[in-house]
N, C-alpha and C positions, 0 to 999 in steps of 0.2 A: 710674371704672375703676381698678382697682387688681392689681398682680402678684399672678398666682398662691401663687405662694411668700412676699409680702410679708401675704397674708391671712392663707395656715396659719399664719405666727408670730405674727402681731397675735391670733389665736384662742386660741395656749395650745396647739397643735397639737405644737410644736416645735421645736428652732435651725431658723436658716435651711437650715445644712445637714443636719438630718434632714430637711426638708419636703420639699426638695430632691432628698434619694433617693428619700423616699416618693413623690413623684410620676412618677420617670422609671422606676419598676419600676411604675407604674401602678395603685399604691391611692388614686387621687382621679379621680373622678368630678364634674365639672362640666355641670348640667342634664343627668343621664344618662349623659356621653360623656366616657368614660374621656379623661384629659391627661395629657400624659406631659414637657409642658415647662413647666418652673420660672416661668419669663416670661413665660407668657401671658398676656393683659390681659382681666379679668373682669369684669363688673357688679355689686360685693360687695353692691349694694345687692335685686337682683331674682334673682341666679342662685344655684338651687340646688346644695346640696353634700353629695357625700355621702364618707366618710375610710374606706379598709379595709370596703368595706361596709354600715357605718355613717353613717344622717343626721347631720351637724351644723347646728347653727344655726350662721349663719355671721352675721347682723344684727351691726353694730356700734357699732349703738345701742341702748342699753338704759336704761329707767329702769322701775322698782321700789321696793314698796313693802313691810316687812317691819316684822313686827310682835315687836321686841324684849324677848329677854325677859332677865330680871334674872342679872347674873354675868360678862356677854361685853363686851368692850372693846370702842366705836366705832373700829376703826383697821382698816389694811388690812393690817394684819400686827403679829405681837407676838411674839419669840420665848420667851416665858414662859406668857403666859396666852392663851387663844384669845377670837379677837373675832367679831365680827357676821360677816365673809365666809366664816368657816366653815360659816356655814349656807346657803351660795350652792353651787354650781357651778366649780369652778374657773375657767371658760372667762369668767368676769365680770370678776375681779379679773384678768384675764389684757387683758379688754379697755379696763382703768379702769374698769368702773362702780363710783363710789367712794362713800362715805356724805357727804351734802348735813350740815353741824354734826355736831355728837357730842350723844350723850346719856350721860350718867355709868354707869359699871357697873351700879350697881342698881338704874338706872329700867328702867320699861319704856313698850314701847308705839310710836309711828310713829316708823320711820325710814325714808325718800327717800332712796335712790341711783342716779345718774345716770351714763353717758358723759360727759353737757354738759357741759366745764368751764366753760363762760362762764356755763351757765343755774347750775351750783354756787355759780359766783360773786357773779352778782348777787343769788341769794336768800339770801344770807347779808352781804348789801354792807347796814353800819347805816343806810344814809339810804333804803334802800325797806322798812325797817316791815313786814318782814311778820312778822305775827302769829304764835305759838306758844300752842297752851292744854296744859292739865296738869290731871289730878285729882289736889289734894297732899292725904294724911292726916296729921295733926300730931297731937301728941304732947298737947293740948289744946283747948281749946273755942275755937272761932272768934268773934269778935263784929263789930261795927262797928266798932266800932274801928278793926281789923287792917285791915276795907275801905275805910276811910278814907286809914287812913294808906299803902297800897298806891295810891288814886286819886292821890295828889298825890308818888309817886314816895319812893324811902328812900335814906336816905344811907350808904353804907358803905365798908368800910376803904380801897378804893383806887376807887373809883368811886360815882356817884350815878345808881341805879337807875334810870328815866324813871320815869314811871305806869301802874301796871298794873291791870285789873281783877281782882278778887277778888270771886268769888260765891259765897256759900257755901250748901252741900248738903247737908249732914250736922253734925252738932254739933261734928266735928271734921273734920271734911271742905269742900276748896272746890273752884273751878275759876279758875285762873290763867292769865289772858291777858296775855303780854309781847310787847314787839317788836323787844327784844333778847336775844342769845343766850350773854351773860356765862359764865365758865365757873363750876359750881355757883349762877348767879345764883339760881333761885326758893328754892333751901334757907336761901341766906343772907338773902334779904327776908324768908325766913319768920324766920329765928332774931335778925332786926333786930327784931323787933315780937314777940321772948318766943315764940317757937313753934320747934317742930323738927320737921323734915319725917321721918313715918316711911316712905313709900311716894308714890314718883312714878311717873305714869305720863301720859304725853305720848298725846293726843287726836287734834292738828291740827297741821297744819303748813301757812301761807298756806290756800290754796282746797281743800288737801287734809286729808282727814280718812280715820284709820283703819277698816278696813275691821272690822264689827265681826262679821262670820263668818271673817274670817282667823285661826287659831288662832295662841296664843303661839308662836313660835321659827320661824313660817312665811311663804313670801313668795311675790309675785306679782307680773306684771309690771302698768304700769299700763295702764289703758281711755286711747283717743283723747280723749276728752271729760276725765281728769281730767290728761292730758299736757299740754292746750291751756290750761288753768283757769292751770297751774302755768307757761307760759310768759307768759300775761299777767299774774300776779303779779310777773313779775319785768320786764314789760313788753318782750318780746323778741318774735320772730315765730317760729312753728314751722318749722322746719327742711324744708324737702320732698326 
């Protein structure tokens, strides 16, 4: 249960004391029925809401799945350059749901964002391994080499890479699976082993994979089934 008044501002709605007049001249509508007191105690989780009129979603849980595309900052605000939550809803970034890691400006491709702070936290906590893959194009021909020396982990300037697999697809083309989330880590394993990554674009992330009819710069929230996948990656219980 949660005040009236304390929902419309956790929504994005407005200060406490807008929501506050807004409600006692009677533009909120709760399951139908008009409220006109600040403090009334609601069920944010099953009761419907509607502002001036207007349905809002009032959930304030949310995770999402959006399919990055190249030029936008992983942040939840930038006052220079515009990032990933601009292609949300205001009412998101209003409620936290925040981006799960970053991906570099020019990648593209899955990015997870969550309410959970705790689920953000563990799938990013280094000792659960959850996996990340990547289709990286480089600036040359792939060999064995390259996947070798990617199996037994690369050494660089402030850190020593683990081991990651590298498959390769194309003659300059692979597919990078890590299970750490370094900043610019897959460009710099590439450029350790004589390769420069021309184009990243991020696949998976743990049990979750990008949706491949989701178009670039578009999002969705996610299915029960890949919510649940994504809690036991990180080995938690889903929230009821």
């Amino acid at each position: 249960m949660l005040r009236l008044d304390r929902w419309l501002v956790t929504l994005g709605v407005g200060s406490r004391s807008e929501v506050q007049k807004l409600v006692r001249r009677g533009g909120v509508k709760v399951n139908g029925t008009t409220v006109t007191d600040p403090g009334k105690q609601v069920d944010e989780s099953t009761a419907s809401l509607q502002v001036q009129g207007q349905p809002l979603d009032g959930r304030l849980t949310r995770h999402v799945m959006l399919h990055k595309p190249a030029g936008l900052l992983t942040a939840a605000r930038d006052k220079k350059q515009p990032t990933v939550m601009d292609l949300l809803p205001e009412a998101y970034a209003a409620i936290g749901c925040m981006p799960v890691g970053r991906l570099d400006k020019d990648t593209t491709g899955l990015l997870f964002l969550t309410t959970d702070g705790e689920l953000n936290h563990r799938l990013l906590s280094p000792g659960r391994h959850v996996d990340k893959t990547y289709r990286a194009e480089t600036d040359g021909a792939l060999t064995q080499e390259h996947v070798d020396a990617f199996a037994v982990g690369l050494h660089l300037s402030d850190f020593d890479a683990q081991p990651a697999k590298l498959e390769i697809i194309g003659p300059d083309t692979g597919l990078v699976t890590v299970h750490e989330g370094k900043f610019h880590q897959v460009k710099r394993m590439f450029s350790a082993v004589g390769r420069e990554v021309t184009a990243l674009h991020r696949l998976s992330f743990g049990s979750l994979r990008l949706d491949e009819t989701l178009p670039e710069g578009e999002w969705r929230e996610l299915t029960e089934d890949e919510i649940a996948a994504l809690y036991a990656d990180a080995q938690m219980e889903v929230p009821t």
